[in-house]
C-alpha positions in Angstrom: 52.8 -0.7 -227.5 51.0 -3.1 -225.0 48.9 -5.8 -226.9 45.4 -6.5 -225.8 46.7 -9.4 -224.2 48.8 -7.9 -221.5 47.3 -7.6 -218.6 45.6 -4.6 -216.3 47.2 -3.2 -214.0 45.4 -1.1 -211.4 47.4 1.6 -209.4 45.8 2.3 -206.4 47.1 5.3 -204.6 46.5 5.8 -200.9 45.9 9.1 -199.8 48.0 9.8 -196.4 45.5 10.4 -193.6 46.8 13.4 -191.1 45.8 12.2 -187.8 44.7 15.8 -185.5 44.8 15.5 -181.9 41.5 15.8 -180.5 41.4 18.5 -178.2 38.2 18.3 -176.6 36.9 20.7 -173.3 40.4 21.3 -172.1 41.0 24.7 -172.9 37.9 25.8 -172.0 39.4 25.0 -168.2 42.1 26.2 -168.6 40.4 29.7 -170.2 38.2 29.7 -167.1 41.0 29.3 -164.6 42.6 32.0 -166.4 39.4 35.0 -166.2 39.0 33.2 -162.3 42.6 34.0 -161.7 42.0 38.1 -163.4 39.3 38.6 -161.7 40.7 37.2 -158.0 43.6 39.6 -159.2 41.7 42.8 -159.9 39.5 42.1 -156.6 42.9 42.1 -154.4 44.4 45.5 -156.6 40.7 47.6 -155.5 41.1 46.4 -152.1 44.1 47.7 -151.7 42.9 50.4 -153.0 40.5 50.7 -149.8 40.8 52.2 -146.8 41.3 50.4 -143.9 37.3 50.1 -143.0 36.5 48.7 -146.0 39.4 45.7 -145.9 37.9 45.0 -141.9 34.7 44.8 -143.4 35.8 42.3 -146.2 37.7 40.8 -143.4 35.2 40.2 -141.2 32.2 39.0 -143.3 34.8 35.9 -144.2 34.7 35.5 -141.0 31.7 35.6 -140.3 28.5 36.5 -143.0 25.6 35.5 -141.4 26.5 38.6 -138.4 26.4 40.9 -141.6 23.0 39.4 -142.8 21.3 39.5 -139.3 22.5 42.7 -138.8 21.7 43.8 -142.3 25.2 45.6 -142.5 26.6 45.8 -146.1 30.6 45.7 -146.4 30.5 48.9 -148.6 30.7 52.7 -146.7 27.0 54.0 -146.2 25.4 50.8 -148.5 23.6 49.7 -145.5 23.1 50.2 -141.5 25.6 49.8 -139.6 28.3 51.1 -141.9 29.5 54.6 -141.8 28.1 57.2 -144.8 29.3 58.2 -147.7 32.4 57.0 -147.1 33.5 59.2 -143.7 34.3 57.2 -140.9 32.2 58.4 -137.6 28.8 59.3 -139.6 27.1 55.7 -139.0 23.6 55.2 -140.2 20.9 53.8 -137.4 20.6 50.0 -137.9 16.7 50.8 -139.2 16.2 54.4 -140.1 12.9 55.6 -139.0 10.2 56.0 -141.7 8.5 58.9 -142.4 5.2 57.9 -140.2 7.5 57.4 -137.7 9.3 60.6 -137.7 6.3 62.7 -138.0 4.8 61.1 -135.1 7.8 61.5 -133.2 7.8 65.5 -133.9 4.5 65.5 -132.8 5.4 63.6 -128.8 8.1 66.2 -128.7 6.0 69.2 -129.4 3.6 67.6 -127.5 5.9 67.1 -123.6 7.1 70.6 -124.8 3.5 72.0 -124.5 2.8 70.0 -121.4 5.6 71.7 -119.5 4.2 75.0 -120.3 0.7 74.7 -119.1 2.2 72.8 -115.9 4.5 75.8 -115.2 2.5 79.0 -116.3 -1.4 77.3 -116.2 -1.0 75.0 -113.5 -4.4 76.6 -112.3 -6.1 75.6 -115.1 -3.6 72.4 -116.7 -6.3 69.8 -115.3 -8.8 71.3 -118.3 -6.1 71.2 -121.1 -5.7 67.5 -122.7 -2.8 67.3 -124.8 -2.3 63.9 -126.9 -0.9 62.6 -130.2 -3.7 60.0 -132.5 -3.6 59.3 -135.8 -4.4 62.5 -137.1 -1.6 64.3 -135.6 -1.4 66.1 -132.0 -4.6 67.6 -130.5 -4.9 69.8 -127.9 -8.5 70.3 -126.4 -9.8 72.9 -124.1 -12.5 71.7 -122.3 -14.9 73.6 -119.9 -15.6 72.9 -116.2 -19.4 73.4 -114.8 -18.3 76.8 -113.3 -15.5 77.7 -115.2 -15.3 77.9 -118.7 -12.9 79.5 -121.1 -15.6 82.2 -122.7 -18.3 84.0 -121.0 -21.4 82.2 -120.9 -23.3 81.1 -124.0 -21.2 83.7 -126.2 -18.1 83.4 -127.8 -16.5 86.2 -125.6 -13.2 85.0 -124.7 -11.6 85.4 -121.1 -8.5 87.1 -120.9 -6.6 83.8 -119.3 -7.9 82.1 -122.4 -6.0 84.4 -124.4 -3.2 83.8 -122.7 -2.9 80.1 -123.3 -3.6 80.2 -127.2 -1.2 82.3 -126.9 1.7 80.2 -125.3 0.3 77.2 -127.6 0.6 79.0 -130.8 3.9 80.2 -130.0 4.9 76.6 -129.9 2.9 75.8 -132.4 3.6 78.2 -134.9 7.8 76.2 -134.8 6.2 74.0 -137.1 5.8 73.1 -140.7 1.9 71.5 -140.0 -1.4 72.1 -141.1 -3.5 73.3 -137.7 -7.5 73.1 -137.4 -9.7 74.7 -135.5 -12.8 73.3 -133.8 -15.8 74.3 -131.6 -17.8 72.7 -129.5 -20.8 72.8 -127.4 -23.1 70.6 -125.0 -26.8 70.1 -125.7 -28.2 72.5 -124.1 -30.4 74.6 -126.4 -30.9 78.1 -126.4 -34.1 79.5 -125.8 -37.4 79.0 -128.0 -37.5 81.5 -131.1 -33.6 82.3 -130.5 -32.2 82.8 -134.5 -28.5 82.0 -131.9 -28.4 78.2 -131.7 -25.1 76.3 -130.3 -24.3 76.1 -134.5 -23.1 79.5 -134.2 -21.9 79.4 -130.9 -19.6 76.9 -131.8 -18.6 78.3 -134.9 -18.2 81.5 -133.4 -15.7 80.2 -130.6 -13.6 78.0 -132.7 -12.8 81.3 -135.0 -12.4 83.5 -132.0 -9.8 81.3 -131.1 -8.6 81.2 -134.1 -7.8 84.8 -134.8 -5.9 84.6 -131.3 -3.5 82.0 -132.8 -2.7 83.1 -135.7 -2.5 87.1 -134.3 0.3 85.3 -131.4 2.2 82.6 -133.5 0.4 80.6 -136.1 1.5 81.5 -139.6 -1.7 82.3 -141.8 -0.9 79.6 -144.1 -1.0 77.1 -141.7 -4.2 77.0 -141.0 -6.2 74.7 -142.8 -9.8 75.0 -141.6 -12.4 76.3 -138.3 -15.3 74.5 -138.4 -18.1 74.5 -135.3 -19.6 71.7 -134.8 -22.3 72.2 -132.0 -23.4 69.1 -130.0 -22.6 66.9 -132.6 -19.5 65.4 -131.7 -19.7 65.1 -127.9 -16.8 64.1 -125.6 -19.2 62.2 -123.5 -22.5 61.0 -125.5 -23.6 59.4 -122.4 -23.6 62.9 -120.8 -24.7 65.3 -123.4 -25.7 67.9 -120.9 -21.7 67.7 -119.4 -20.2 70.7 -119.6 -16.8 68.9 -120.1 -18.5 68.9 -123.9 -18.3 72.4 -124.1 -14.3 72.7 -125.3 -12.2 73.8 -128.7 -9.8 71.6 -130.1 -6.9 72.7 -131.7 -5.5 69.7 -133.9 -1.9 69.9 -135.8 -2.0 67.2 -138.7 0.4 64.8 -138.5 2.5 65.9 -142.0 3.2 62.4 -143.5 1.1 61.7 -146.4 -0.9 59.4 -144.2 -2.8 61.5 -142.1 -5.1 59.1 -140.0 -8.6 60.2 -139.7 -10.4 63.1 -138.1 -11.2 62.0 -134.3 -14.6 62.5 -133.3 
């Protein structure tokens, strides 16, 4: 039994300290070159995969990118110009399909030279009174009266047999088409005589739907007409010249069918 004179004696133990290596960002690289390496690896197994457009594409953009870029190609079949469609070799898109403005304005120049060739060959006596141009609102075509030869008998809405004719060969072009037509009349400023209940209202009026039932009885679909509308002396083709008979004419207009019709020419 140990007195109260013996001495302390303190036992210190030392706990052992396990030293871990520290392992910092290291595998993180190594984790990254590994996904790098899977992903280069699953790249080359769908390239192979390809056909052989596809790996001259890939080819070529390494070779040079900024061609594809200025040429707005895409390396895929059919994702951009310039690269044949869905995925057939020989169907290549246009480098910059035409929009829709485009397009519709395009069918109308073609049935527009197609109409000029007509009244060349079978009007040619007559052609130098027959205006044919595309505007914003689609392709107009506007018969217009001389001084001493008109297309109706004078001051009525009688229509000549020639007259018939033409509408005739214009509707049957015409009438090859999806679009909206309109009808117009028109007449100089010469009045008709005091107390006369027949003013150039009606005379206009009057002519635009003569002409109308001639195109639609020879070509024109019912449904594609969208209006007739007579416009008197209103709407001249030479204000300076009110009085010119060149004023007296119907205009046949075929909308431009775009969404963006432009707006109705004078």
């Amino acid at each position: 039994m140990a007195s109260s004179k013996d001495p302390v004696v303190l036992v210190v133990k030392k706990k052992g300290h396990h030293r871990h290596a520290h392992h910092g960002g290291a595998w993180k690289v190594a984790y990254a070159d590994f996904v790098t390496a899977m992903m280069a690896f699953f790249l080359v197994m769908w390239l192979v995969a390809q056909g052989p457009q596809v790996r001259n594409n890939v080819a070529a953009y390494f070779r040079d990118p900024g061609a594809f870029e200025q040429a707005g190609r895409g390396v895929l079949p059919g994702s951009e110009a310039g690269v044949t469609g869905g995925g057939q070799p020989g169907l290549a898109r246009p480098s910059n399909p035409p929009s829709d403005v485009e397009a519709a304005k395009a069918a109308l120049e073609r049935a527009a030279e197609q109409l000029r060739q007509i009244v060349q060959s079978k009007f040619a006596d007559i052609q130098h009174r027959v205006e044919i141009t595309v505007t914003e609102e689609g392709l107009r075509i506007e018969l217009s009266e001389a001084p001493n030869d008109g297309f109706f008998t004078s001051g009525s809405a009688r229509m000549k047999p020639a007259t018939e004719q033409l509408l005739a060969a214009i509707a049957t072009e015409l009438g090859q088409l999806p679009n909206h037509v309109a009808v117009e009349g028109h007449t100089d400023s010469l009045p008709y005589g005091p107390g006369n209940q027949y003013t150039n209202w009606e005379l206009s009026a009057d002519r635009a739907n003569a002409a109308r039932r001639v195109i639609e009885r020879t070509g024109i679909r019912a449904a594609q007409i969208e209006g007739v509308r007579g416009y008197a002396a209103t709407r001249p083709r030479y204000p300076d010249y009110p009085m010119d008979a060149r004023n007296r004419r119907i205009s046949i207009i075929v909308r431009r069918e775009d969404g963006t019709r432009g707006p109705e020419a004078p």
